[in-house]
N, C-alpha and C positions, 0 to 999 in steps of 0.2 A: 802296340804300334806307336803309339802318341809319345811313349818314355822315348824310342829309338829315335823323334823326330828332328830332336834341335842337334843331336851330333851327326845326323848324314846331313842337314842345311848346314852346320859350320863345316864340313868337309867339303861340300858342293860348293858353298860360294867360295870357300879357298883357291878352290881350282877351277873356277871359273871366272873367277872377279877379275884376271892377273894383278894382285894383290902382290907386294913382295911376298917373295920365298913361295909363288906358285906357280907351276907349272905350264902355265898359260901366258902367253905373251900379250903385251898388249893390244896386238893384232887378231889375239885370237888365237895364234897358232897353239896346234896341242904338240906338246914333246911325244916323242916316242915312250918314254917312262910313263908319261900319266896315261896315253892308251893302254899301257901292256897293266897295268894295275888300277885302271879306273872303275869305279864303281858305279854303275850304270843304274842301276836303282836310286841310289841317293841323287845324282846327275839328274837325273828326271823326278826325281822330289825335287827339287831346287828351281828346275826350268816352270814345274805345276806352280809349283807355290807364287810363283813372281810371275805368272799369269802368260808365260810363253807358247807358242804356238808348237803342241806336240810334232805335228807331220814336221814341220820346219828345223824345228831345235833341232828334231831327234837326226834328220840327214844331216843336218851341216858336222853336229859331233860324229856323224858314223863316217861320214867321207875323209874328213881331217883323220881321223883314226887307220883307215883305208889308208891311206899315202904311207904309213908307217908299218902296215901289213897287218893289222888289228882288226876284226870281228867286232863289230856291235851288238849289245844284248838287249834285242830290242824288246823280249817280253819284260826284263827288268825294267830298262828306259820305261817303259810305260808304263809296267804297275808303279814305279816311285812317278810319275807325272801326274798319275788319276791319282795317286794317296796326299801330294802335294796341292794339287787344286783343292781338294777335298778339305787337306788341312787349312789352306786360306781361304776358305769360305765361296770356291767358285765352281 
């Protein structure tokens, strides 16, 4: 688990930082593309690790995804949220 860790946070904060060349506006908003290919594990390792409020994170990214016609995985979301906490020591 621990090898897989630091490439799903450098992909999660890519696309969620809106960092250039990511997905993510600076507003927030999610494209249609990063719903229909997001990776909802690493997503929630990234939200755990940086100490985010699961219930909270996890809707605001399921509804933004919703407006795009995208399904949320919320048992992913939240094993990479508990594995993320877990990894920062909380």
């Amino acid at each position: 688990m621990t090898r897989f860790a630091p490439p799903f946070l450098a992909l999660a904060l890519a696309a969620c930082s809106g960092a250039p060349g990511a997905s993510v506006a600076p507003d927030g908003a999610i494209s249609r593309n990063t719903c229909n290919t997001m990776d909802w594990r690493a997503v929630g390792f990234n939200h755990g690790y940086r100490g985010l409020d699961p219930e909270a994170s996890f809707t605001m990214m399921e509804n933004r995804c919703a407006g795009h016609g995208f399904h949320a995985d919320r048992d992913g979301y939240f094993e990479g949220h508990a594995a993320g906490a877990a990894r920062a020591g909380g």
